[in-house]
C-alpha positions as a printed Julia matrix, in Angstrom:
159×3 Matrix{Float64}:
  50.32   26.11  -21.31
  49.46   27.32  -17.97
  46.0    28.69  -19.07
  45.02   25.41  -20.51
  45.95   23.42  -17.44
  43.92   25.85  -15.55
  41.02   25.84  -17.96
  41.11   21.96  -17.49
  41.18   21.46  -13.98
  37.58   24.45  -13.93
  36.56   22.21  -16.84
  36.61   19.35  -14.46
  36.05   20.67  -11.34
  32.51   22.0   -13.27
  31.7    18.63  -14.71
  31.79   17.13  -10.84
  29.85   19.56   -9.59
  27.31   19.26  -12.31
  26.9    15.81  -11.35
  26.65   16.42   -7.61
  23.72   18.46   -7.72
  20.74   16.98   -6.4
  18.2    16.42   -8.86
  14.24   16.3    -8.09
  12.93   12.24   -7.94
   9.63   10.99   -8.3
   8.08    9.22   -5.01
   9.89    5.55   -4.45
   7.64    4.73   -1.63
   4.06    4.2    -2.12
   1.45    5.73    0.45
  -2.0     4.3     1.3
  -3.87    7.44    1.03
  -7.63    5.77    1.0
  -9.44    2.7     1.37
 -12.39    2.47   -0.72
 -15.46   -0.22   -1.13
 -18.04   -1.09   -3.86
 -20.42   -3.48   -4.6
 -20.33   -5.55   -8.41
 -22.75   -8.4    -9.53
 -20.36  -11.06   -9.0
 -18.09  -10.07   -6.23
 -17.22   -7.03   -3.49
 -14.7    -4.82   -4.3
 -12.28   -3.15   -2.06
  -9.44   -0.26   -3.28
  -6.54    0.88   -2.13
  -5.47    3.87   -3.5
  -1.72    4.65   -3.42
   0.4     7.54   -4.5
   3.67    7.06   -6.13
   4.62    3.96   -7.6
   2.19    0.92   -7.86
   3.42   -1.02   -5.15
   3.7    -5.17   -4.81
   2.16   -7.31   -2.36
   1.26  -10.71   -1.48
  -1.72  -12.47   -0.32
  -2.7   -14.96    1.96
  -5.78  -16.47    3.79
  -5.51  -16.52    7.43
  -7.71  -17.38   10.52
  -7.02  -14.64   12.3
  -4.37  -11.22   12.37
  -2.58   -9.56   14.93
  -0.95   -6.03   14.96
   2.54   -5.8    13.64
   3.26   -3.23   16.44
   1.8    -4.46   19.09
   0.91   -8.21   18.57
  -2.75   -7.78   19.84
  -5.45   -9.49   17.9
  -7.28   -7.54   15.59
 -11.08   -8.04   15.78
 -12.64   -9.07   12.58
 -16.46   -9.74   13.65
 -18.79  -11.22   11.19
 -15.88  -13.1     8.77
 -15.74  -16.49    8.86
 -12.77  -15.83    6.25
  -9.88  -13.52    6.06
  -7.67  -12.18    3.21
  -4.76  -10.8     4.53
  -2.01   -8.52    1.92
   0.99   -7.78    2.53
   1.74   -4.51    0.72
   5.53   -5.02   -0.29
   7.46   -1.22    0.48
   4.67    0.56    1.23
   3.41    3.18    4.1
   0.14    4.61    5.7
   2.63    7.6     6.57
   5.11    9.98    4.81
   9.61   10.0     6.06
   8.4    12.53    8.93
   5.26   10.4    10.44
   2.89   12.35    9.25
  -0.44   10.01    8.28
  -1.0     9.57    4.07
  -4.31    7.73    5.14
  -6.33    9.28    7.65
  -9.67    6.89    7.48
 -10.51    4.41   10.07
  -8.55    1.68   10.92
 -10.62   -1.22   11.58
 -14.58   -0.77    9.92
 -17.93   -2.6     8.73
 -18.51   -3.06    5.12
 -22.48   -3.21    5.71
 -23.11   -1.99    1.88
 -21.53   -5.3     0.8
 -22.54   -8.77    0.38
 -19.53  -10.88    1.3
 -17.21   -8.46    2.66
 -17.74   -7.86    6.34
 -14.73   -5.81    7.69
 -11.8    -4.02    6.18
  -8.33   -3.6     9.01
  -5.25   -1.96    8.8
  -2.94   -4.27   10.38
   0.53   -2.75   10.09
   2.5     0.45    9.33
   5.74   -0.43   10.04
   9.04   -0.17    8.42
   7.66    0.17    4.75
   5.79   -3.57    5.39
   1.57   -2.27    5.26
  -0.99   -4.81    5.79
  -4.39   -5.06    5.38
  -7.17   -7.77    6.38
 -10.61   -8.4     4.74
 -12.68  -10.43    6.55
 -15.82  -11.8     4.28
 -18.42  -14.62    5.3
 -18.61  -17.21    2.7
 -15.69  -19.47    3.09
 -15.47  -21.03   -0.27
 -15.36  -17.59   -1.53
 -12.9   -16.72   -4.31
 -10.89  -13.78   -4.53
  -7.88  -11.7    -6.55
  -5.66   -8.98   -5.99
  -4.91   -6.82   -9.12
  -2.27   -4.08   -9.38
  -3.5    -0.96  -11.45
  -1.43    2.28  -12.25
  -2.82    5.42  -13.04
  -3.32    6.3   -10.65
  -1.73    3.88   -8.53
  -3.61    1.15   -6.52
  -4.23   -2.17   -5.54
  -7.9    -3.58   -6.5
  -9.44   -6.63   -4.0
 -11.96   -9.14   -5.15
 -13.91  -11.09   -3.03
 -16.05  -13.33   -5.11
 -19.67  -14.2    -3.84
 -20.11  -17.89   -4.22
């Protein structure tokens, strides 16, 4: 009787442990790890490619933006226009600081047609935000979620 109250207690003593062992996890937070620009027909194209999950975001047009940080408008020469996402639980940086996206943080677009400047406009506290500036004000434009790999895909529509 004494051996199977024993062999119990290790049987469950075991089964918590098994439990309590940490167990590898796939990325939760998505990092911006490039910023990338094309040209189509019909419309500009800018990418933001993200690793982990596929993250969400909302969009809004806006006369101007501002830093998160700091406050301090962002110059957006050239767009009469701005696009500005809000990239829901997302990061330009990893949990020690360490930058995921390394390209510049305010640039030109001069391959494009509409599109006139891309800015990162905050890293803070898993809110990321980007602006696109683009010229032609009755412009349309789209934000599409893609996954494998993970990204978000902006559309600025010519006309």
């Amino acid at each position: 009787m004494k051996n199977r109250r024993l062999a119990a207690v290790l049987m469950a003593v075991l089964a918590v442990f098994t439990f309590v062992v940490p167990m590898a996890s796939a990325q939760t937070t998505p990092y911006l790890t490039n910023i990338r620009t094309g040209q189509h027909p019909e419309y500009d194209r800018v990418v933001l490619d993200m690793s982990g999950l596929t993250p969400d975001f909302r969009v809004r047009e806006v006369s101007g933006v501002a830093g998160c940080a700091s406050g301090a408008p962002i110059s957006m020469p050239g767009s009469s226009e701005i696009l500005a996402v809000q990239v829901l639980g997302a990061a330009a940086h990893d949990d020690n600081g360490n930058p995921t996206y390394t390209g510049s943080q305010n640039f030109a677009t001069p391959g494009l047609y509409n599109v006139r400047r891309v800015a990162l406009t905050c890293d803070f506290e898993a809110d990321l935000g980007i602006a696109v500036g683009y010229a032609n004000t009755s412009s349309w434009h789209r934000v599409t979620q893609l996954r494998d790999p993970a990204r978000l895909v902006i559309d600025i529509g010519r006309n």
